[in-house]
C-alpha positions in Angstrom: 10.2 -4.8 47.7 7.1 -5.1 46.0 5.8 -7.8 48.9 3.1 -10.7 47.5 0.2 -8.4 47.1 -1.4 -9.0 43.1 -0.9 -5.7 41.2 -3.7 -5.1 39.2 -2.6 -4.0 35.6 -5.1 -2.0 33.7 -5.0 -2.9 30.4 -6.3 -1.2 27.3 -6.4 -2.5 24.3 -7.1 -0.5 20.4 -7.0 -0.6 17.3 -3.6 0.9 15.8 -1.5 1.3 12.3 1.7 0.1 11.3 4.2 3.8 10.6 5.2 2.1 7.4 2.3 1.3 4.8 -0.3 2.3 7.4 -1.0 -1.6 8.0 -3.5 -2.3 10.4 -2.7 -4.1 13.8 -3.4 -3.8 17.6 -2.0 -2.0 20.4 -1.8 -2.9 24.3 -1.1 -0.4 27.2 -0.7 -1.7 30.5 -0.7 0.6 33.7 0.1 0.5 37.6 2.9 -1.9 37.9 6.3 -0.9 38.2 6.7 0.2 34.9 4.7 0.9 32.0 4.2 -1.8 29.1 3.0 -0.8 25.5 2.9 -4.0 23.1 2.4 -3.9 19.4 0.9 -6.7 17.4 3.8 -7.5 14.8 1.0 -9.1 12.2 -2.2 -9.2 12.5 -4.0 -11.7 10.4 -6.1 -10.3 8.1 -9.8 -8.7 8.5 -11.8 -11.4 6.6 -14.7 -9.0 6.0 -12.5 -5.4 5.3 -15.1 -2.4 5.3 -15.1 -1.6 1.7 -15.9 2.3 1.5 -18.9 2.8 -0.9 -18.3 5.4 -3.8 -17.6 9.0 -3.0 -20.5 11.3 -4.1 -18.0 13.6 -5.5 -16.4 10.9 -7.1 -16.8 10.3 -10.9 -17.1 6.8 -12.2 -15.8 7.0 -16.3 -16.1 4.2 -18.4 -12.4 4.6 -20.1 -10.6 1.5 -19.8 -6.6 2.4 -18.5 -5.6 5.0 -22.2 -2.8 3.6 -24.7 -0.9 6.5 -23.5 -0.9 5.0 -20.0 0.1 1.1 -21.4 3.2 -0.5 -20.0 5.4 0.2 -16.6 5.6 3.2 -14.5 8.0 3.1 -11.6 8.0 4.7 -7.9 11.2 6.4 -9.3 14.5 5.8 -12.1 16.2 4.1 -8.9 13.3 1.8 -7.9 14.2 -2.3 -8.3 10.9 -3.3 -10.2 11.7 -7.1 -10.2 11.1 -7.5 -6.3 8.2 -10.0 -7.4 6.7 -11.5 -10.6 2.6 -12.2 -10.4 3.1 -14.9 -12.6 5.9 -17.8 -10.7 5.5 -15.8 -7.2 9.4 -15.9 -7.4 9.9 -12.4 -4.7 12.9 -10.9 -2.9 13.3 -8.1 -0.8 14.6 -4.8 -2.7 18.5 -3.1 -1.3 17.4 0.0 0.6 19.0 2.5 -2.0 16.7 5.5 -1.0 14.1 5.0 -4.1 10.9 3.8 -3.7 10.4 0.5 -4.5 6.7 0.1 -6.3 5.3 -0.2 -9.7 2.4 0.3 -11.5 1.3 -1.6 -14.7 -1.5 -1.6 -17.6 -2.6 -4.0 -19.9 -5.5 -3.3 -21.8 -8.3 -2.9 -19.4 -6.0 -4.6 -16.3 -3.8 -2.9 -14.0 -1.1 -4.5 -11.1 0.3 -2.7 -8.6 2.6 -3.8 -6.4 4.7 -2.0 -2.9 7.8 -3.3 -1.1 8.2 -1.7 2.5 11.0 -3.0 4.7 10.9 -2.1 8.6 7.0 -1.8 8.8 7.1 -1.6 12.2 10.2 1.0 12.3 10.9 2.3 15.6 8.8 -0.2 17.5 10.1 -3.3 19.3 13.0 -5.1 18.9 11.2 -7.9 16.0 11.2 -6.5 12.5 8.5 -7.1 9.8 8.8 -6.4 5.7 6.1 -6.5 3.5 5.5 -7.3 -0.1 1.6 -6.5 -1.4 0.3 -7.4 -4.6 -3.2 -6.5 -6.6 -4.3 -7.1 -9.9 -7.8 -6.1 -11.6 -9.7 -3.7 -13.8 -9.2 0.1 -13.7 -12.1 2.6 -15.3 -10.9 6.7 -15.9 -12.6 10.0 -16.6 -10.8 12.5 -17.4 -12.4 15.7 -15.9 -9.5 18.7 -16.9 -6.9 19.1 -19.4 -4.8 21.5 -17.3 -4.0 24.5 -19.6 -5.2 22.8 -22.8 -2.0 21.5 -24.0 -2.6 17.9 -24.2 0.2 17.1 -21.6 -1.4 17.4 -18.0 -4.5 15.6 -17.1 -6.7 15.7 -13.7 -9.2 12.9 -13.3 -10.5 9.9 -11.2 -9.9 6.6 -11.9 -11.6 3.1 -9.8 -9.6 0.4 -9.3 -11.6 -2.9 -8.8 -9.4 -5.7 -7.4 -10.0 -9.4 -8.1 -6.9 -10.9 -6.4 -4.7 -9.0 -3.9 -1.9 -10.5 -1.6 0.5 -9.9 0.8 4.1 -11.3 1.5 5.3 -11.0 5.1 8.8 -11.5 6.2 9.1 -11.4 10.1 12.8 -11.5 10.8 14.9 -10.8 14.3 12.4 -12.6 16.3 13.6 -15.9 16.8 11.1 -18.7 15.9 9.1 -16.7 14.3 11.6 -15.6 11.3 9.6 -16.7 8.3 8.3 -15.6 5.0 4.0 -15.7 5.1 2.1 -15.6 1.9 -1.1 -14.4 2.5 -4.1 -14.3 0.6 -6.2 -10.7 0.7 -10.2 -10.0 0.4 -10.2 -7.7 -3.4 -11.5 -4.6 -2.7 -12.3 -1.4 -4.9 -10.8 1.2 -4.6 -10.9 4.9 -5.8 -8.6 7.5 -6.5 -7.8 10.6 -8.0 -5.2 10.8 -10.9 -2.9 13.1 -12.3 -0.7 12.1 -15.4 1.6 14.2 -17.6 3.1 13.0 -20.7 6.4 13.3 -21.4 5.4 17.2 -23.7 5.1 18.6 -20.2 8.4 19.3 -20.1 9.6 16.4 -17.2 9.1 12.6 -17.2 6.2 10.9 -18.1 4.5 10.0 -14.8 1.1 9.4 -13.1 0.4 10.1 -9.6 -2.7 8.8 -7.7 -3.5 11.1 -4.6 -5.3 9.6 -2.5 -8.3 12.0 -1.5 -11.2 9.4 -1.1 -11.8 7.1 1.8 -9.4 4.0 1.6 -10.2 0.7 1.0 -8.3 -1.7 3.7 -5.1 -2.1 2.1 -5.0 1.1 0.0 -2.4 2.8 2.5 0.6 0.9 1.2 -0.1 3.0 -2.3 -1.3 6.2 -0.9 2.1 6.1 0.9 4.3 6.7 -2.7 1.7 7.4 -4.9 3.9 8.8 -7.9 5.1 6.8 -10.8 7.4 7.5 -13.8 7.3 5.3 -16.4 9.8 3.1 -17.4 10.0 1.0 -20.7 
C-alpha cells in the first residue's frame, strides 16, 4: 500500500545516442517510486544550428577534386541493395536484412552522394522501432599524403566533404499512431575524413574506406559506422 502521500520522482534528463548510426536523442531517468523508469526519445527533431567542428590542425585540406580512378559506385559490400533510394524522384524503400551493409558511395566529377540505410536504430530499447534512411550530396577535395609501398595501388590521404543538401528518412513503426514515414530536411555540414583506397592491382577489390579519425560533424556517425566501400559498376 503505497497510501496517498506524493512520491517525489527525481528526474534526470541528458543528452544520449541512438546504438545504431550514433543518432542523437535524449534520455530520461526517473528515481524513488516503486520502480525505476528510463525513457528514450524515439526521434528527436533535428538540431537547427548542429556544431560544425572547425578543421583539424593535422588535417590537410588538398585541392584534388574526387580522382577518375575513384568515378562511379562503390558499395558497403557485393551483398549491399544500392537502390534503397534514388536522389533524383525520392522514390525509397527499406533494404531485406541479408547481413551486408546497406550504403553507397558515389562520384561525379567534383560531386560526391552518400547515402546509409539502418533498420532497428533504436535496437534493444523500448518496445517502438525506428529505421532510418540519410542522404548527402556535395563537393569532395583530396590530398593524397602516401603511396603505401610505392606500387601505385594503396593510397593514405584526407579528403573534406562539404555538404550542400543532406536529409533523412524516418520510418517509426510498432508504435501505434505514430507508424509513419518522416522526410526531413538536414542543416549541410562539412565534414572531414581520412581515406584509404586500393585499386583493384592490390591484389583484392577495388575499395575506399573513410576512417573516421577527426571530430564528427552532426550526422557523420551514420558513415563512420560502415566506413568501407568496394566498388561496384
Amino acid at each position: 500500500d503505497l497510501g496517498s502521500e506524493p512520491i517525489v520522482l527525481p528526474i534526470q534528463l541528458q543528452e544520449a545516442h541512438h546504438p545504431v548510426g550514433g543518432l542523437r536523442t535524449l534520455s530520461m531517468s526517473a528515481s524513488g517510486g516503486p520502480v525505476p523508469l528510463d525513457l528514450t526519445l524515439l526521434l528527436m527533431p533535428p538540431l537547427a544550428n548542429p556544431p560544425q567542428p572547425a578543421q583539424p590542425a593535422d588535417f590537410v585540406l588538398g585541392t584534388d577534386l574526387p580522382y577518375q580512378e575513384l568515378q562511379g559506385q562503390f558499395v558497403g559490400a557485393q551483398g549491399t541493395d544500392a537502390t534503397f533510394f534514388d536522389p533524383t524522384t525520392g522514390a525509397f524503400h527499406f533494404p531485406e536484412l541479408n547481413g551486408s551493409p546497406h550504403s553507397w558511395l558515389r562520384f561525379n566529377g567534383a560531386r560526391y552522394e552518400v547515402a546509409i540505410a539502418l533498420q532497428n536504430v533504436n535496437y534493444f530499447e523500448g518496445v517502438c522501432k525506428l529505421d532510418v534512411i540519410f542522404y548527402e550530396t556535395g563537393e569532395a577535395l583530396f590530398a593524397i599524403l602516401e603511396d603505401v609501398g610505392g606500387q601505385g595501388n594503396h593510397f593514405v590521404g584526407h579528403t573534406r566533404f562539404a555538404a550542400d543538401h543532406a536529409l533523412m528518412i524516418a520510418r517509426i513503426r510498432n508504435c501505434d499512431d505514430d507508424d509513419g514515414d518522416y522526410g526531413i530536411e538536414l542543416v549541410p555540414q562539412t565534414s572531414y575524413y581520412r581515406f584509404i583506397y586500393y585499386t583493384a592491382a592490390s591484389g583484392g577489390s577495388e575499395r575506399i574506406e573513410l576512417p573516421c579519425n577527426f571530430p564528427e560533424s552532426e550526422y557523420q556517425s551514420f558513415i563512420c559506422g560502415d566506413n568501407s566501400f568496394v566498388r561496384r559498376d
